[in-house]
C-alpha positions as semicolon CSV with decimal commas, in nm:
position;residue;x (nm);y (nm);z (nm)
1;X;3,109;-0,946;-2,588
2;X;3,444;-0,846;-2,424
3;X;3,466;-0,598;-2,103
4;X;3,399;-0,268;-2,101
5;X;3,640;-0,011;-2,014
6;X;3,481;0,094;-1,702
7;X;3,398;-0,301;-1,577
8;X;3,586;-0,393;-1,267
9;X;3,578;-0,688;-0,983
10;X;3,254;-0,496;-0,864
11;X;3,091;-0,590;-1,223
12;X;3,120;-0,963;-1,078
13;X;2,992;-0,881;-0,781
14;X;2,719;-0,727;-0,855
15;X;2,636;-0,968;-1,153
16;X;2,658;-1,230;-0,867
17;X;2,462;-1,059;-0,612
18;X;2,131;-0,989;-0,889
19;X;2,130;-1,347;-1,031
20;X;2,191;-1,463;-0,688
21;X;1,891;-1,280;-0,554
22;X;1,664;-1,352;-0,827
23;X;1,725;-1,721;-0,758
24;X;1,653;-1,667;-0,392
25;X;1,336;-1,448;-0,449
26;X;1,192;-1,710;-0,725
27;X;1,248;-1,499;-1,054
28;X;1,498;-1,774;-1,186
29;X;1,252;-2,055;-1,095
30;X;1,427;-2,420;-1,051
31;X;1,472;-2,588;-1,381
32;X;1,516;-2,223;-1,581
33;X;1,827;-2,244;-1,809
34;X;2,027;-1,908;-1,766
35;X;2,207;-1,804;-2,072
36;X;2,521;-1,597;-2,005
37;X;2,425;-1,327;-2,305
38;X;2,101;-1,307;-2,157
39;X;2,211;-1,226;-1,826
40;X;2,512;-0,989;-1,965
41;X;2,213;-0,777;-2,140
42;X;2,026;-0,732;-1,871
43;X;2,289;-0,638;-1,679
44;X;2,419;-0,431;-1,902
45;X;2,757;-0,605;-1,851
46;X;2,969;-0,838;-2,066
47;X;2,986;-1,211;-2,033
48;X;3,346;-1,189;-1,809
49;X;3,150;-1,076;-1,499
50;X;2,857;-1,335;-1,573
51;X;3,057;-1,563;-1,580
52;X;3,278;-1,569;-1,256
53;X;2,887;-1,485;-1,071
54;X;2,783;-1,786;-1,231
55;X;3,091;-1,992;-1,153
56;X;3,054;-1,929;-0,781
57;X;2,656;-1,993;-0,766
58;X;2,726;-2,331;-0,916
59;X;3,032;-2,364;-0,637
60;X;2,735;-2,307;-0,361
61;X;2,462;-2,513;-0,516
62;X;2,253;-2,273;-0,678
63;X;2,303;-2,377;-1,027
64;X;2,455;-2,586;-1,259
65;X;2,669;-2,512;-1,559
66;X;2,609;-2,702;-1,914
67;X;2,874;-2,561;-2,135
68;X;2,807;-2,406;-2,443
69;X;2,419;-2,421;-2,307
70;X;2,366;-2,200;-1,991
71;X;2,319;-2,266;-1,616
72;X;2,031;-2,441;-1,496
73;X;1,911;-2,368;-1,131
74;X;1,849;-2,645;-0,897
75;X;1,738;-2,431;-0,592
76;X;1,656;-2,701;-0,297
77;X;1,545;-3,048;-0,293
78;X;1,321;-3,181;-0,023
79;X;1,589;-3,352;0,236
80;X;1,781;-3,007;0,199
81;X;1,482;-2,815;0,298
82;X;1,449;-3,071;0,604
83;X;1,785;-3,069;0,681
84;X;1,783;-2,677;0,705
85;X;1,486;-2,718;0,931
86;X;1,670;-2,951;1,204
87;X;1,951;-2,699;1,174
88;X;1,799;-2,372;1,274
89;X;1,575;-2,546;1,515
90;X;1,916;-2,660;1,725
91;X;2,058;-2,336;1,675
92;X;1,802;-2,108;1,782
93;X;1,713;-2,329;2,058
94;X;2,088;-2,410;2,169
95;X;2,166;-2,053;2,131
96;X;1,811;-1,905;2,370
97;X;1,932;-2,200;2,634
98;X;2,239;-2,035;2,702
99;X;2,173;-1,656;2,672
100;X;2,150;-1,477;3,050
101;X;1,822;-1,364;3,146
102;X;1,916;-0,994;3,133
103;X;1,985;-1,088;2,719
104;X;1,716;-1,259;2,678
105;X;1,479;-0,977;2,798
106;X;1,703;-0,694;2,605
107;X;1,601;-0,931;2,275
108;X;1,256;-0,989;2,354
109;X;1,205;-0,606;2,363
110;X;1,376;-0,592;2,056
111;X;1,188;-0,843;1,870
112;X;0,812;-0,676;1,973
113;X;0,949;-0,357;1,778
114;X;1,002;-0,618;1,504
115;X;0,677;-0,789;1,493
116;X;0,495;-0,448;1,465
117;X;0,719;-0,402;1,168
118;X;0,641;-0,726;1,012
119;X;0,239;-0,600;1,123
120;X;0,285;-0,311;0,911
121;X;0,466;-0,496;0,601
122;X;0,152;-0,737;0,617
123;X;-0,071;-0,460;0,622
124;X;0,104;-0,289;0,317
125;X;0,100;-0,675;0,162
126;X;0,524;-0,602;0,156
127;X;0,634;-0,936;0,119
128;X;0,956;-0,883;0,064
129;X;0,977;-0,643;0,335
130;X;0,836;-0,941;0,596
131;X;1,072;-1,222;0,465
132;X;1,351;-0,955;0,557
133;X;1,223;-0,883;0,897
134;X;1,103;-1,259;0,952
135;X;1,471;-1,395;0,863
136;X;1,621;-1,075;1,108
137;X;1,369;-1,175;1,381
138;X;1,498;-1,515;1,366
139;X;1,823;-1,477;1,371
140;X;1,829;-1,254;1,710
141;X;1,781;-1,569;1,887
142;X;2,101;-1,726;1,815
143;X;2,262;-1,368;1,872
144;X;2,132;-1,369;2,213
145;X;2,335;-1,659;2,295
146;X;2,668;-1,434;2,203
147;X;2,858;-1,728;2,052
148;X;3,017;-1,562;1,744
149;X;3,044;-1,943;1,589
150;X;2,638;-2,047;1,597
151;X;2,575;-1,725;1,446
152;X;2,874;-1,780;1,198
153;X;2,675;-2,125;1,121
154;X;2,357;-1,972;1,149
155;X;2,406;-1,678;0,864
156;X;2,520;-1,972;0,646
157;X;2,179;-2,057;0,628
158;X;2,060;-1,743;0,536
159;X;2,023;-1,822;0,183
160;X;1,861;-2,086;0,217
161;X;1,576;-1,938;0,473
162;X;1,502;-1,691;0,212
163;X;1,476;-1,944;-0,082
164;X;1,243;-2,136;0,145
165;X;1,024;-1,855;0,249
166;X;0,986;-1,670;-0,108
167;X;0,914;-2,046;-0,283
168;X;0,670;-2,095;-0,028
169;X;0,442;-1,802;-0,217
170;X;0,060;-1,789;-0,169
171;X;0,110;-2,046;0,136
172;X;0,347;-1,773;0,327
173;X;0,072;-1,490;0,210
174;X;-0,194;-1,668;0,389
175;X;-0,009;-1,780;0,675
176;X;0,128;-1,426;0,758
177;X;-0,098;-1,377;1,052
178;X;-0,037;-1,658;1,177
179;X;0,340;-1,634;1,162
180;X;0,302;-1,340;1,370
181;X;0,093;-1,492;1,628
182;X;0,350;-1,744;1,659
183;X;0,605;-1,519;1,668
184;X;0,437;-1,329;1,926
185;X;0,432;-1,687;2,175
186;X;0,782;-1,727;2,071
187;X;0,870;-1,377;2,248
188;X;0,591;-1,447;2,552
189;X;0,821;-1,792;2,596
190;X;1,124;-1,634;2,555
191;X;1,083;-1,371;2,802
192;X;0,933;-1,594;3,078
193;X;1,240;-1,797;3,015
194;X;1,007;-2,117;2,934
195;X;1,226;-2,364;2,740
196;X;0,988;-2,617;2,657
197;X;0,716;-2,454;2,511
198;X;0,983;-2,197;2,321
199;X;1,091;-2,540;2,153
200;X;0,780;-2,647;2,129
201;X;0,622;-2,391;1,915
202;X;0,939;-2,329;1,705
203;X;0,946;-2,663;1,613
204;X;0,612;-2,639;1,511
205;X;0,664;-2,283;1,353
206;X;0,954;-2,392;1,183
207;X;0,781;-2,705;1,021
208;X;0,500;-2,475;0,909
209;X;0,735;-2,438;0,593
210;X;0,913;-2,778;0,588
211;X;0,866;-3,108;0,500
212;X;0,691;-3,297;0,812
213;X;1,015;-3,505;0,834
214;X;1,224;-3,204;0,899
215;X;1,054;-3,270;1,247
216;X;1,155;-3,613;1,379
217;X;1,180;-3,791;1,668
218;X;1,507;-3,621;1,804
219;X;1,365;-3,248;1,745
220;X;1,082;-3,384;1,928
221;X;1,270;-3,542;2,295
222;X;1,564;-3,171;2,254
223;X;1,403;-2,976;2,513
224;X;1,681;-2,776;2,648
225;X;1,630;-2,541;3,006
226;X;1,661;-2,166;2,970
227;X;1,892;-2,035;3,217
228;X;1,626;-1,814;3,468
């Protein structure tokens, strides 16, 4: 199939951004084989643009390309899942530590509006909806700390949040209350500018939907002091 007349860099793009989302959201499941005619059809593309999307998925570590057989995705082993753990449990907690108090009670009112969005997307069984508004809930704590480079870091692992959380499935359906809750006690900790039990339970929160070694001995002795 050669491109169309009308096909353009935005053919890629969007080619990339579908597959790419259907990986994330569990449609591709790990160890699917892609096939670039497949893909092209469903996109109602040709193969050009399916094939620079799936060139740059395999350049992140989404898939991997067979030639003359398709892509197979990988999506995330165990350590990676672990490793992503430690990571946004230093960020969020490095970035809290050093936002002013004045921030940190301009975010906490800001993330109550967001839990009684992610009450109603539970109540309208919106999954998608509460992975969006769990991953945006999350990522206000390392904005509070206004260091344009943690956040930088932190939005790197955005892909892989969302990978976590949507492969978690009926697990993350039943635990939606209780991810509220928690999220709820994050806020109370937050705002009262406790450091240690804001660690505490996000470490705990956090390994909800990792594997128990994504919570070692060194998350365990990081308790870092919120400035009052």
């Amino acid at each position: 199939m050669t491109t169309g007349p009308n096909e353009s860099p935005s053919a890629s793009e969007r080619a990339y951004q579908v597959i790419r989302d259907h990986i994330l959201d569990g449609t591709h499941a790990p160890g699917t084989m892609l096939g670039e005619n497949t893909l092209a059809a469903d996109l109602g593309v040709s193969r050009t643009p399916v094939r620079v999307a799936l060139a740059r998925l395999q350049d992140e570590g989404w898939i991997s390309i067979y030639p003359k057989r398709g892509a197979l995705v990988q999506g995330m082993s165990e350590r990676t899942v672990a490793e992503l753990a430690d990571a946004r449990f230093v960020l969020e907690t490095t970035a809290v530590d050093r936002a002013s108090g004045e921030l940190r009670q301009r975010l906490a009112e800001r993330l109550e509006h967001s839990i009684d969005e992610q009450r109603a997307a539970f109540a309208g069984k919106d999954i998608r909806r509460f992975i969006d508004l769990t991953l945006r809930f999350h990522r206000g704590f390392v904005e509070a700390g206004g260091n344009s480079v943690l956040l930088e870091l932190y939005d790197q692992l955005s892909d892989r949040h969302r990978f976590v959380l949507f492969a978690s499935g009926e697990h993350l359906l039943t635990r939606c209350a209780d991810i509220i809750a928690e999220h709820v006690t994050l806020v109370e900790h937050l705002r009262a500018g406790n450091a240690a039990e804001f660690a505490r339970t996000l470490r705990g929160h956090i390994a909800e939907n990792a594997p128990a070694a994504a919570v070692g001995r060194d998350m365990i002795e990081f308790t870092p002091s919120i400035h009052k």
